[in-house]
Structures are given as structure tokens and as C-alpha cells.
mmCIF file of the N, C-alpha and C atoms, coordinates in Angstrom:
data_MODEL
# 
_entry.id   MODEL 
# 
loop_
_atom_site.group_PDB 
_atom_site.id 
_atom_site.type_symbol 
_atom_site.label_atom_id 
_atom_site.label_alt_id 
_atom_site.label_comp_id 
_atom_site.label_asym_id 
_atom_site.label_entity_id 
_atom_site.label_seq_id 
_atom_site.pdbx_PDB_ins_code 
_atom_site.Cartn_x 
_atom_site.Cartn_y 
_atom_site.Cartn_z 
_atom_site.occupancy 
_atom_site.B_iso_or_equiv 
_atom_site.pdbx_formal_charge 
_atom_site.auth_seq_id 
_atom_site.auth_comp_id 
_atom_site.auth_asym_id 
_atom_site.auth_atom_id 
_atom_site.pdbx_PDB_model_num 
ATOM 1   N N  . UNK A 1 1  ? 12.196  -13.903 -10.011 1.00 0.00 ? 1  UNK A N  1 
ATOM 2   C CA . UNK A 1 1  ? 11.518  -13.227 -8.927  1.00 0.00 ? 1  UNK A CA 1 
ATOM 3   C C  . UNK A 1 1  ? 12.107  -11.833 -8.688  1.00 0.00 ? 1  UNK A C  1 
ATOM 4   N N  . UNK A 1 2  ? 13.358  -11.523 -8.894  1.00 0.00 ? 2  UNK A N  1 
ATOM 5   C CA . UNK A 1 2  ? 14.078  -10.638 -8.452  1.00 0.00 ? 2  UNK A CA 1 
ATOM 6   C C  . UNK A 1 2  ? 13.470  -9.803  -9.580  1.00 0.00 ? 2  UNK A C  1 
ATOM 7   N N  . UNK A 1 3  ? 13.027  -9.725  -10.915 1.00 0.00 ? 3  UNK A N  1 
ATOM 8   C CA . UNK A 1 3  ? 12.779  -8.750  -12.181 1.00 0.00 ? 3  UNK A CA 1 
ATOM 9   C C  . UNK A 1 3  ? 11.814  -8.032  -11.566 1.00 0.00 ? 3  UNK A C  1 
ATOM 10  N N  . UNK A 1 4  ? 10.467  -9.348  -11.608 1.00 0.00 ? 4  UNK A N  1 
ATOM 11  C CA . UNK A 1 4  ? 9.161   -8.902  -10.990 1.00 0.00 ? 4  UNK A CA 1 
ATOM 12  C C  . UNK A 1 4  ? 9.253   -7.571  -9.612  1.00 0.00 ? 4  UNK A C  1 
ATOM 13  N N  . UNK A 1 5  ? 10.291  -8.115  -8.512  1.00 0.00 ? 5  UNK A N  1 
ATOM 14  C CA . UNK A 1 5  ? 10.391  -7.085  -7.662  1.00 0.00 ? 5  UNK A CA 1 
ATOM 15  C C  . UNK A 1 5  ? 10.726  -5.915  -7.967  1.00 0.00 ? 5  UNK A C  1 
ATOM 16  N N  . UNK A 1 6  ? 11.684  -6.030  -8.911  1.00 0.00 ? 6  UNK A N  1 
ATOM 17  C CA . UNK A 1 6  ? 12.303  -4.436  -9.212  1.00 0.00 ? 6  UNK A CA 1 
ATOM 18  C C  . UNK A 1 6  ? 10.751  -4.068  -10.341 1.00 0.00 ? 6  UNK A C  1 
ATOM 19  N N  . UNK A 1 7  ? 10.042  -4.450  -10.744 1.00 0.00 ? 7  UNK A N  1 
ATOM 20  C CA . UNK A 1 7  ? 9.181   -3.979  -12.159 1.00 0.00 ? 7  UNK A CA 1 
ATOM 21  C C  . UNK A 1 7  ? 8.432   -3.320  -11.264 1.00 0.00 ? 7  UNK A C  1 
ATOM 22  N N  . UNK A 1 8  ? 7.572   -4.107  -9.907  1.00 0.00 ? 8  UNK A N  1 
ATOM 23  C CA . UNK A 1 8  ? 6.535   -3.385  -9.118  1.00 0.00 ? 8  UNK A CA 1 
ATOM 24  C C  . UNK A 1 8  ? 7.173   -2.212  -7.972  1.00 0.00 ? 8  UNK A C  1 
ATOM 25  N N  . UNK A 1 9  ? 8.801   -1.931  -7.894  1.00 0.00 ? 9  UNK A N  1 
ATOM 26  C CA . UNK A 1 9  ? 9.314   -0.929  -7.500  1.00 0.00 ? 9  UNK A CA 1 
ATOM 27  C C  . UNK A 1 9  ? 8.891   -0.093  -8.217  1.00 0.00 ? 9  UNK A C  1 
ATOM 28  N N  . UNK A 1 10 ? 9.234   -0.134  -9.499  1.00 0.00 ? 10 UNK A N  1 
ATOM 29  C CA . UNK A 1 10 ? 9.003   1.010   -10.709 1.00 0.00 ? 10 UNK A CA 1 
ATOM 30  C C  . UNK A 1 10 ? 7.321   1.475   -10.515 1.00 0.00 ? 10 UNK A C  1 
ATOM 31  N N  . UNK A 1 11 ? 6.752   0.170   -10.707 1.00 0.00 ? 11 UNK A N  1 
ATOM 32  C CA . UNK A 1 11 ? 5.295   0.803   -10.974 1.00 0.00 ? 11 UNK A CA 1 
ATOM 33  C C  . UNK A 1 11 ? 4.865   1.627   -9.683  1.00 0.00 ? 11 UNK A C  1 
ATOM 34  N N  . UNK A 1 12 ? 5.472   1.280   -8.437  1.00 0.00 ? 12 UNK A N  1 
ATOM 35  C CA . UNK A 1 12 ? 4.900   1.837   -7.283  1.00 0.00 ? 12 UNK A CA 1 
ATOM 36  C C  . UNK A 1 12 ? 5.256   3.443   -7.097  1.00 0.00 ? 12 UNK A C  1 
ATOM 37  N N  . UNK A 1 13 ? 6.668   3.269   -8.205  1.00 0.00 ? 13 UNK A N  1 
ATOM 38  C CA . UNK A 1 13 ? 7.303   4.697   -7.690  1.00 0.00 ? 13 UNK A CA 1 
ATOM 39  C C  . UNK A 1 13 ? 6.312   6.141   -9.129  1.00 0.00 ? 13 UNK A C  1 
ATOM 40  N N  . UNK A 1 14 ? 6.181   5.099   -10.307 1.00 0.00 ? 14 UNK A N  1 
ATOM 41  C CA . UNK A 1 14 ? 5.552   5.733   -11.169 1.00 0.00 ? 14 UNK A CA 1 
ATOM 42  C C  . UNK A 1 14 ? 4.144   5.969   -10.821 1.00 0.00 ? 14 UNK A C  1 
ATOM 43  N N  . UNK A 1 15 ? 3.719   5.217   -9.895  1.00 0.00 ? 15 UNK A N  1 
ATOM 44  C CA . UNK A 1 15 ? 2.195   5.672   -9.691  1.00 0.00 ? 15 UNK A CA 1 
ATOM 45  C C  . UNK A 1 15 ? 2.254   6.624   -8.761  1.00 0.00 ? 15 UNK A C  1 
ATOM 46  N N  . UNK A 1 16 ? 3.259   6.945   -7.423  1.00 0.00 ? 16 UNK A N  1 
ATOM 47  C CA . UNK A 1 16 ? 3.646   8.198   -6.695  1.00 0.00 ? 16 UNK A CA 1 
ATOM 48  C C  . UNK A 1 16 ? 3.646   9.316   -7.083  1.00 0.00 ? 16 UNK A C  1 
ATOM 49  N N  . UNK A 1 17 ? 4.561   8.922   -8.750  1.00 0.00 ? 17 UNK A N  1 
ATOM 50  C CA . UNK A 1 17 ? 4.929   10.324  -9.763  1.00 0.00 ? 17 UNK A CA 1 
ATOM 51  C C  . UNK A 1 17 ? 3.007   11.335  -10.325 1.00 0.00 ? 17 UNK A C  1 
ATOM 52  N N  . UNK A 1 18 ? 2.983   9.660   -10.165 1.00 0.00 ? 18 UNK A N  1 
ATOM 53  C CA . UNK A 1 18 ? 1.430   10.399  -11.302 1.00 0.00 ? 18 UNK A CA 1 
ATOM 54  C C  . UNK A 1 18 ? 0.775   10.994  -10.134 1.00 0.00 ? 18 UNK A C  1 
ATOM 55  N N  . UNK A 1 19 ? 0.087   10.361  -8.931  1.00 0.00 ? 19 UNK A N  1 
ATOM 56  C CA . UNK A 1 19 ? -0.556  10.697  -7.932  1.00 0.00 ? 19 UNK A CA 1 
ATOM 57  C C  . UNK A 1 19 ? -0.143  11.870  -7.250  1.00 0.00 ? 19 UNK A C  1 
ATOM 58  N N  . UNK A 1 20 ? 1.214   11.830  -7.486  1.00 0.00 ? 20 UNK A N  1 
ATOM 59  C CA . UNK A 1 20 ? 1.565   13.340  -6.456  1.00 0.00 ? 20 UNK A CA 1 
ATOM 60  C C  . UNK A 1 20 ? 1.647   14.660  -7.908  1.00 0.00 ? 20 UNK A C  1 
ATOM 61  N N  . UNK A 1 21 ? 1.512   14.569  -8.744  1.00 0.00 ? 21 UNK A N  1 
ATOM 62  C CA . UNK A 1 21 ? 1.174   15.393  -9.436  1.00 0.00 ? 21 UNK A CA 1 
ATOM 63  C C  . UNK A 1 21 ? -0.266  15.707  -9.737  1.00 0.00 ? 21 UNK A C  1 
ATOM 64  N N  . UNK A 1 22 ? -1.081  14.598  -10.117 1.00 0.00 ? 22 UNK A N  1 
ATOM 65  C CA . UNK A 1 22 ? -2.174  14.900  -9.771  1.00 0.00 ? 22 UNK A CA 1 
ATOM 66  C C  . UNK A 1 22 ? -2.771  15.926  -8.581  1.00 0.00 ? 22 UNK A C  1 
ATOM 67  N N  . UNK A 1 23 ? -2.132  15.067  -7.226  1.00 0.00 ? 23 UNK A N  1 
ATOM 68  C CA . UNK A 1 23 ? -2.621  16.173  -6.317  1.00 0.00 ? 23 UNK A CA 1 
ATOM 69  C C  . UNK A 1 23 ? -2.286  17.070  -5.862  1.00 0.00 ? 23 UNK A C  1 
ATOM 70  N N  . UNK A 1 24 ? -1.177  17.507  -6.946  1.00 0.00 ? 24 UNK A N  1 
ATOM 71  C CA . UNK A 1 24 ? -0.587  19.190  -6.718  1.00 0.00 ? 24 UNK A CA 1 
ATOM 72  C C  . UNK A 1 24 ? -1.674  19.804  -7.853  1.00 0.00 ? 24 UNK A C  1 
ATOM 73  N N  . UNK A 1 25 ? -1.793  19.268  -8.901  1.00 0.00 ? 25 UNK A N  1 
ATOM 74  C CA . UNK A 1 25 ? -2.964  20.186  -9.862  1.00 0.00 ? 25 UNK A CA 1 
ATOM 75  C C  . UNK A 1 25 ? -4.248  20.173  -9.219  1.00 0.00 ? 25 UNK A C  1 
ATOM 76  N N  . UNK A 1 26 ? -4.895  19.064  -8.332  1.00 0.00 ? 26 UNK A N  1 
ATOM 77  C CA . UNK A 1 26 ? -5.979  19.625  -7.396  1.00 0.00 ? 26 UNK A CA 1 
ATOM 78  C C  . UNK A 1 26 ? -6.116  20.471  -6.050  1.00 0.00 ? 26 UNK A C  1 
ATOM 79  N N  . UNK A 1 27 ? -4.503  20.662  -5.482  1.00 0.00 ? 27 UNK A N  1 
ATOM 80  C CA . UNK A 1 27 ? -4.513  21.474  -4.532  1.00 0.00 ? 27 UNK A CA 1 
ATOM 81  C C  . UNK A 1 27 ? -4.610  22.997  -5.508  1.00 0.00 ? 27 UNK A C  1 
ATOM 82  N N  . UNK A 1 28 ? -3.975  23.015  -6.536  1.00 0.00 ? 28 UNK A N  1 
ATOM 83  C CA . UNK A 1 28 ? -3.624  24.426  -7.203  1.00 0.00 ? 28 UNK A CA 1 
ATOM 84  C C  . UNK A 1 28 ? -5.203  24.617  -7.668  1.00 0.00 ? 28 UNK A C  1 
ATOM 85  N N  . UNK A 1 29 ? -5.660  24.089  -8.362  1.00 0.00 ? 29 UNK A N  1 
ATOM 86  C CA . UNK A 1 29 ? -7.032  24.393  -8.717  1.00 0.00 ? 29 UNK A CA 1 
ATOM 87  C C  . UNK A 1 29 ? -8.409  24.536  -7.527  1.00 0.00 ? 29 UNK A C  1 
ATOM 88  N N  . UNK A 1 30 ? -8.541  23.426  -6.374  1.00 0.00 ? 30 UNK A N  1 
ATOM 89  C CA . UNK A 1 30 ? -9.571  24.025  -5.567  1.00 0.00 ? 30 UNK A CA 1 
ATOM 90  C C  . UNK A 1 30 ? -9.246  24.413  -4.368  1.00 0.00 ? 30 UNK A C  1 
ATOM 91  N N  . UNK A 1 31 ? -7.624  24.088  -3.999  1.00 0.00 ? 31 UNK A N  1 
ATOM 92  C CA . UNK A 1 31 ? -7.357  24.711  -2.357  1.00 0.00 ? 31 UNK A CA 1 
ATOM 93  C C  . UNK A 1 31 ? -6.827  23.905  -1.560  1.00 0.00 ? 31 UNK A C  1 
ATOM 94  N N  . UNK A 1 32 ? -5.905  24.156  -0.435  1.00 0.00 ? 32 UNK A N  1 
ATOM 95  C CA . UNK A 1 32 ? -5.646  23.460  0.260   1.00 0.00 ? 32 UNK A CA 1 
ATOM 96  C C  . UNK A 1 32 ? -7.149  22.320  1.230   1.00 0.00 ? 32 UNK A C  1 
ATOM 97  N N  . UNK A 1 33 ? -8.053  23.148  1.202   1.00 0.00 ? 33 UNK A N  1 
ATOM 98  C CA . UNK A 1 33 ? -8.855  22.239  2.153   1.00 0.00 ? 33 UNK A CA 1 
ATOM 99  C C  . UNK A 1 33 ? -9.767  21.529  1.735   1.00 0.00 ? 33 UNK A C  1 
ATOM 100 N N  . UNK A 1 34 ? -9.995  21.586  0.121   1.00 0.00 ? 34 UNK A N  1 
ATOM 101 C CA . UNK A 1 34 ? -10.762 20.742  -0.305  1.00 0.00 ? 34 UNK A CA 1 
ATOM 102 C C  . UNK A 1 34 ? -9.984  19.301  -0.828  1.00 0.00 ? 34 UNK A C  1 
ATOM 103 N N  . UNK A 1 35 ? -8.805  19.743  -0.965  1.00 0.00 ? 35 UNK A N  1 
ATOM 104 C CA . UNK A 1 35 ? -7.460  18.491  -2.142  1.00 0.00 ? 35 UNK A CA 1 
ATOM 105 C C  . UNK A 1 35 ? -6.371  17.927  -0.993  1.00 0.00 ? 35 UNK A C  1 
ATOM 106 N N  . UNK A 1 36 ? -6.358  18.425  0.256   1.00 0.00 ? 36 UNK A N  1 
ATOM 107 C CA . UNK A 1 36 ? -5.367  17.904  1.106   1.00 0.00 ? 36 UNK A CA 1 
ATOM 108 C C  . UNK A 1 36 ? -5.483  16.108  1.478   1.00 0.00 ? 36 UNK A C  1 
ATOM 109 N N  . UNK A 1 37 ? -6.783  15.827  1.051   1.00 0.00 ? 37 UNK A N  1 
ATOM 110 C CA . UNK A 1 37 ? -6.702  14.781  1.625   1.00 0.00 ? 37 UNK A CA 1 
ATOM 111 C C  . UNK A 1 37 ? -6.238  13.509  0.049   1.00 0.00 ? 37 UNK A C  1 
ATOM 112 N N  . UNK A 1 38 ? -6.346  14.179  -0.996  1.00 0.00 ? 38 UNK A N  1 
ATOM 113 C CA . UNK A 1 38 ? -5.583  13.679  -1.878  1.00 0.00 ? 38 UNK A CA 1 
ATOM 114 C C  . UNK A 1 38 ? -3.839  12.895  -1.567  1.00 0.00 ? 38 UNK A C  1 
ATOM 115 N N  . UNK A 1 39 ? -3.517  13.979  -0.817  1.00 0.00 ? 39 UNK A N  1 
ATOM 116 C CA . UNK A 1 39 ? -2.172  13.639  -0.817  1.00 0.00 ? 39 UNK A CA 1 
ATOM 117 C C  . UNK A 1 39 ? -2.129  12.031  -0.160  1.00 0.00 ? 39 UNK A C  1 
ATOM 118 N N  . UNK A 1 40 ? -2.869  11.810  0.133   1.00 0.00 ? 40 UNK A N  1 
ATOM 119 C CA . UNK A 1 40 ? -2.537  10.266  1.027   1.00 0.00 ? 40 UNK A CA 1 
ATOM 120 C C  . UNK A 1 40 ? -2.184  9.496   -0.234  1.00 0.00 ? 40 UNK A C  1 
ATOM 121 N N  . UNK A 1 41 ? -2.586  9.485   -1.078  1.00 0.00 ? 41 UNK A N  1 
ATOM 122 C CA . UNK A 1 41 ? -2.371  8.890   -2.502  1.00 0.00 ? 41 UNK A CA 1 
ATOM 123 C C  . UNK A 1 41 ? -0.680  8.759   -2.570  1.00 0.00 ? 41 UNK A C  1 
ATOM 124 N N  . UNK A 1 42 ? -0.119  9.825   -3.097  1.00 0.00 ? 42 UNK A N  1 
ATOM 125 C CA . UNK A 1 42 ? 1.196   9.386   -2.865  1.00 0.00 ? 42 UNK A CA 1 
ATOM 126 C C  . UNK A 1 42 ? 2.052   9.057   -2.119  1.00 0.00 ? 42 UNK A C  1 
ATOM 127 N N  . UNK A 1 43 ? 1.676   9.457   -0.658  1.00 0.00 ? 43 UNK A N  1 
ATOM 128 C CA . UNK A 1 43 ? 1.946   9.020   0.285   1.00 0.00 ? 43 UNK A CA 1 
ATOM 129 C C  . UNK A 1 43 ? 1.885   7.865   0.511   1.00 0.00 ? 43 UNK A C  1 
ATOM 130 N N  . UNK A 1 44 ? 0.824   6.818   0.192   1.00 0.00 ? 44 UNK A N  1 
ATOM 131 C CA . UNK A 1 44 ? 0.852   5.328   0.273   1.00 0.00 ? 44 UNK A CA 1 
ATOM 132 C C  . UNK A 1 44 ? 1.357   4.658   -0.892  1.00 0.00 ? 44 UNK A C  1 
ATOM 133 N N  . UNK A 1 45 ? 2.114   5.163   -2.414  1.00 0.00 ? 45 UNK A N  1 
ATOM 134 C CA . UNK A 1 45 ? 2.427   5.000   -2.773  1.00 0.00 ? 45 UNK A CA 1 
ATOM 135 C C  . UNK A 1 45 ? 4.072   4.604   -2.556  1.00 0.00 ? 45 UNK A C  1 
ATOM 136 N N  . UNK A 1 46 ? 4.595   5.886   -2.190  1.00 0.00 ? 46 UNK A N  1 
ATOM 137 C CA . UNK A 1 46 ? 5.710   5.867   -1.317  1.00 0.00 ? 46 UNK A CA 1 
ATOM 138 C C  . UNK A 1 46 ? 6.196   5.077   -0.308  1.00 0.00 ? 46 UNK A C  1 
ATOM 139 N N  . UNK A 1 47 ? 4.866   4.962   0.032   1.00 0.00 ? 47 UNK A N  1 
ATOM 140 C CA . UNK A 1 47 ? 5.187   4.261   1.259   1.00 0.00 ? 47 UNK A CA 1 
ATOM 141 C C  . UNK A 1 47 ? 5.316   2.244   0.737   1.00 0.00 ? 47 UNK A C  1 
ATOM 142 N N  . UNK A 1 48 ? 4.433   2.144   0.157   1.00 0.00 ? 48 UNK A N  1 
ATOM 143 C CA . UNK A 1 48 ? 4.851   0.861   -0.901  1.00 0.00 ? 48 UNK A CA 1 
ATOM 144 C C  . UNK A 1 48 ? 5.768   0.527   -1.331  1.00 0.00 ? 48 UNK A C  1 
ATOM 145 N N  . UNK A 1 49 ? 6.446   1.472   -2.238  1.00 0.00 ? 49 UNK A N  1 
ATOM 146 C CA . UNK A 1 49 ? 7.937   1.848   -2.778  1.00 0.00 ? 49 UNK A CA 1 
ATOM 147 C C  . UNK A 1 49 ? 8.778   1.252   -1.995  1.00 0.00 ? 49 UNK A C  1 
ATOM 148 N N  . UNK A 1 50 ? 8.770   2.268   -1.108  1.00 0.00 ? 50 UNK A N  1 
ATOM 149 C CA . UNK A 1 50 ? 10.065  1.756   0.069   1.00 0.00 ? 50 UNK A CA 1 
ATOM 150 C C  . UNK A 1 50 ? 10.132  0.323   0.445   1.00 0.00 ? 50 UNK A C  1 
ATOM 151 N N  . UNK A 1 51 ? 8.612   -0.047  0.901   1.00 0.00 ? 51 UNK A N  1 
ATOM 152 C CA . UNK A 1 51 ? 8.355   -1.249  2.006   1.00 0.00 ? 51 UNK A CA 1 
ATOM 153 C C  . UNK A 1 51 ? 9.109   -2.422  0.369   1.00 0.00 ? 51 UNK A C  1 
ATOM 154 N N  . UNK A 1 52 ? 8.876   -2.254  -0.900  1.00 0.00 ? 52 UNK A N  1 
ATOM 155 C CA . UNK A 1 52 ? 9.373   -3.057  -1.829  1.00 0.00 ? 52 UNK A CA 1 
ATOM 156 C C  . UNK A 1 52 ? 10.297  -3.377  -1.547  1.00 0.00 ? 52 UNK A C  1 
ATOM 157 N N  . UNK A 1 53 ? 11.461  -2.182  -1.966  1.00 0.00 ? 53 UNK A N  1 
ATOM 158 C CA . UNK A 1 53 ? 12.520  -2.163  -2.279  1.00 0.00 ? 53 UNK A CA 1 
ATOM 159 C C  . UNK A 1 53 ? 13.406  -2.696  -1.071  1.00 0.00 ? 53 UNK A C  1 
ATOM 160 N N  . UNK A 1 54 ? 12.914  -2.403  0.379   1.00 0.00 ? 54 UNK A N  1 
ATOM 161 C CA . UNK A 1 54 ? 13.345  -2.791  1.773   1.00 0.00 ? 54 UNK A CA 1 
ATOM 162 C C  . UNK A 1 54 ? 13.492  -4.187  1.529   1.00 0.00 ? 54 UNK A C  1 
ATOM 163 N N  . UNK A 1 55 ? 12.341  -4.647  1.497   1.00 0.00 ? 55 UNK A N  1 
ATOM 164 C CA . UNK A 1 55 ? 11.941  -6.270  1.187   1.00 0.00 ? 55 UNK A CA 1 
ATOM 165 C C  . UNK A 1 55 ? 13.261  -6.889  0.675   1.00 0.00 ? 55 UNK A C  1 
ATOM 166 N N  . UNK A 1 56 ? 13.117  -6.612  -1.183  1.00 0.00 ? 56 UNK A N  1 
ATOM 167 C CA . UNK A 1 56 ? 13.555  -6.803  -2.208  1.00 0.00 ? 56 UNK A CA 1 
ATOM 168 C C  . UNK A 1 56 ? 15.455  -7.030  -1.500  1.00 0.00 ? 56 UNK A C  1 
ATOM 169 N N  . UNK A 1 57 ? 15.639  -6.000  -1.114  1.00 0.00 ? 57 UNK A N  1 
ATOM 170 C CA . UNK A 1 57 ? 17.368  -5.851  -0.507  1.00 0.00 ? 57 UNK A CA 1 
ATOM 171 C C  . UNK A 1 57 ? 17.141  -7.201  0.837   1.00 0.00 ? 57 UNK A C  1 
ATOM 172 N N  . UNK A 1 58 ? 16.501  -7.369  1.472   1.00 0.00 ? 58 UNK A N  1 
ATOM 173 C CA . UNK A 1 58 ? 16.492  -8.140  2.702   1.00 0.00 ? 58 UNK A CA 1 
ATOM 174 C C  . UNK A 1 58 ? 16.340  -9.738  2.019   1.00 0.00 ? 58 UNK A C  1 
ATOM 175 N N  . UNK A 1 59 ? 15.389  -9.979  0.764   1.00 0.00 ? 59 UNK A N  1 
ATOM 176 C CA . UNK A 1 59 ? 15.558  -11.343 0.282   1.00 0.00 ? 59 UNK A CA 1 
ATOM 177 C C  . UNK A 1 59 ? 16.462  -11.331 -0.429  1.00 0.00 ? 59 UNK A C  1 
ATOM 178 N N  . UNK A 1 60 ? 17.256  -10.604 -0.688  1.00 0.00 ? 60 UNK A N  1 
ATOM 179 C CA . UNK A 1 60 ? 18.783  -10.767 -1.541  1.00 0.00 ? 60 UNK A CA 1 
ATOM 180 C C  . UNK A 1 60 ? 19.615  -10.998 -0.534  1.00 0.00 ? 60 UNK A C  1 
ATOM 181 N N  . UNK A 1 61 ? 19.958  -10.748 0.684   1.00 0.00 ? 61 UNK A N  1 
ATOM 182 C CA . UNK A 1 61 ? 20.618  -10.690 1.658   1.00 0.00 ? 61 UNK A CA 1 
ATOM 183 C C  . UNK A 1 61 ? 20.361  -12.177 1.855   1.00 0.00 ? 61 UNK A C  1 
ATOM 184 N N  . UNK A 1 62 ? 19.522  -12.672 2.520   1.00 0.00 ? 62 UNK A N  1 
ATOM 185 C CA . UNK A 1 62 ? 19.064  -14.007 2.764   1.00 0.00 ? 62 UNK A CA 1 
ATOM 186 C C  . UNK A 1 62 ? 19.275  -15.017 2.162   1.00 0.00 ? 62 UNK A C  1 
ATOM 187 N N  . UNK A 1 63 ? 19.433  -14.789 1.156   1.00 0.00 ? 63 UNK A N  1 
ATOM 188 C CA . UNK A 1 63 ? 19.824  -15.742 -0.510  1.00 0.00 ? 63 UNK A CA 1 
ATOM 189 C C  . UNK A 1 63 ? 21.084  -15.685 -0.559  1.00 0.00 ? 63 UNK A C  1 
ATOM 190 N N  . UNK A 1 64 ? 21.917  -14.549 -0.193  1.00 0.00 ? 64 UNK A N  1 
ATOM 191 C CA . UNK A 1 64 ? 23.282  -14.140 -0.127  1.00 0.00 ? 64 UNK A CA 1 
ATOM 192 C C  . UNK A 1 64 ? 23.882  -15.394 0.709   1.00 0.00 ? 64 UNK A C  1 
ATOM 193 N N  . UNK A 1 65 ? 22.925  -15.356 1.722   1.00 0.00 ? 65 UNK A N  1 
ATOM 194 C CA . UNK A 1 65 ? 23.859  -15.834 3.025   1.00 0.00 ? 65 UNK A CA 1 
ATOM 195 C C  . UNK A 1 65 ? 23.171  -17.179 2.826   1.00 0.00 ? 65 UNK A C  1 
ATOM 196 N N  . UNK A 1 66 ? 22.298  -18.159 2.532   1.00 0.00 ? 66 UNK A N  1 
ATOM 197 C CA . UNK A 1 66 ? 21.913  -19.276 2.082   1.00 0.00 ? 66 UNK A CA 1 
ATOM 198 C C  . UNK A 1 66 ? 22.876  -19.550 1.465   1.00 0.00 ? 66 UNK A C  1 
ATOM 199 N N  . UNK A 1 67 ? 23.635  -18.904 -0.055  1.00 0.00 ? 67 UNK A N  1 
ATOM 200 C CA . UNK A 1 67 ? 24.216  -20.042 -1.025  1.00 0.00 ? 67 UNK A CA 1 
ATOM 201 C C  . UNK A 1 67 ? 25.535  -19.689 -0.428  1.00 0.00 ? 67 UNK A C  1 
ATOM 202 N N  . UNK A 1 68 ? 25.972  -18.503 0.543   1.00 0.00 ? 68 UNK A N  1 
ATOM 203 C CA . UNK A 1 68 ? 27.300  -19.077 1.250   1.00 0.00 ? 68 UNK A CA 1 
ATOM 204 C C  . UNK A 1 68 ? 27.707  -20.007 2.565   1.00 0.00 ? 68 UNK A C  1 
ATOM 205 N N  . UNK A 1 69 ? 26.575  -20.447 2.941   1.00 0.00 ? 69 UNK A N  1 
ATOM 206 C CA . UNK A 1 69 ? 26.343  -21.615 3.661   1.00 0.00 ? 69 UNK A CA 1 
ATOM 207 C C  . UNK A 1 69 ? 26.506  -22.888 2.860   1.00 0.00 ? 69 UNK A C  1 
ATOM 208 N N  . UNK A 1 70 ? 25.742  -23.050 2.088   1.00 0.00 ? 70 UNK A N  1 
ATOM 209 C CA . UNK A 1 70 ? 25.879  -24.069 1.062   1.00 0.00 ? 70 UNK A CA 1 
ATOM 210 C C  . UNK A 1 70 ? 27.304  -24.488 0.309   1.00 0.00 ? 70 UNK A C  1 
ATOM 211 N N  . UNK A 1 71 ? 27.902  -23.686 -0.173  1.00 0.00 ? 71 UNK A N  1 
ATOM 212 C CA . UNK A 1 71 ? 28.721  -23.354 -0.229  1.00 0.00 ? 71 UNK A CA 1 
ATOM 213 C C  . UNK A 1 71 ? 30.188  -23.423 0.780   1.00 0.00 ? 71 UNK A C  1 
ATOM 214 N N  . UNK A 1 72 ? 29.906  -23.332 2.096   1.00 0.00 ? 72 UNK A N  1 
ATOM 215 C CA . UNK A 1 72 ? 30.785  -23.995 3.200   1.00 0.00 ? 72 UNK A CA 1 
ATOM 216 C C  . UNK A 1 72 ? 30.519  -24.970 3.455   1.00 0.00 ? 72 UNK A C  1 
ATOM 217 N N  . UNK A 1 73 ? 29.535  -25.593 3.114   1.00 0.00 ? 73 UNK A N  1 
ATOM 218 C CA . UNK A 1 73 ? 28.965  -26.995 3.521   1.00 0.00 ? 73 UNK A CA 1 
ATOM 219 C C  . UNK A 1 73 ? 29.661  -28.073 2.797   1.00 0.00 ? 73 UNK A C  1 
ATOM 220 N N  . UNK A 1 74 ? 29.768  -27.773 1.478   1.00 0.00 ? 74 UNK A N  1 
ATOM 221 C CA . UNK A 1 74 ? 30.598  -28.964 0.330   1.00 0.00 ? 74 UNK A CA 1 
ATOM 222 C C  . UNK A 1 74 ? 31.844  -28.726 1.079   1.00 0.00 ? 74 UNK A C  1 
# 
């Protein structure tokens, strides 16, 4: 479970890469007021990213503290 989390970190952060480049070559080509609303693209990408990786650290933590319970228990 832990691979899978880190793989869809990657993909979330590589689709940011692509999307926010993308919508720097459509702000440069038609303008701020036609391409601004592009940017939400990486922006919710990012914003994915994080909410992963947040996750990802908080069920490691949890698991942390599960098998050292277990662990005081024997």
C-alpha cells in the first residue's frame, strides 16, 4: 500500500509539472485573460499532491504507533 501511495504522489506531482507548463505556453501564446483560468489545473494538481503525501505520512504514523502498542502488549 505504501508503493501505490508514493507512485500516485509522483503521478500527481508529474501531472502539476505537465499542466503548469502547459498553462504557461497558453498564457504566453493568447494572454493573461483568455489562459488564466487554465491555471486551476495545476493548482488542483498540487493541491492533490500535498493532500497524498499528508495522508501517506499520517497512515505511517498510525501504523507506527499500532505496532508499538502491540508490541507493549506481549
Amino acid at each position: 500500500m505504501e508503493k501505490l501511495a508514493r507512485i500516485m504522489e509522483y503521478f500527481w506531482l508529474a501531472l502539476a509539472v505537465i499542466t503548469g507548463v502547459y498553462a504557461a505556453y497558453l498564457l504566453n501564446q493568447r494572454g493573461w485573460a483568455d489562459a488564466k483560468t487554465w491555471l486551476l489545473f495545476p493548482a488542483v494538481c498540487l493541491a492533490m499532491w500535498g493532500y497524498r503525501r499528508f495522508m501517506r505520512n499520517k497512515i505511517a504514523e498510525w501504523a507506527e504507533r499500532d505496532r508499538q502498542r502491540n508490541e507493549e502488549q506481549r
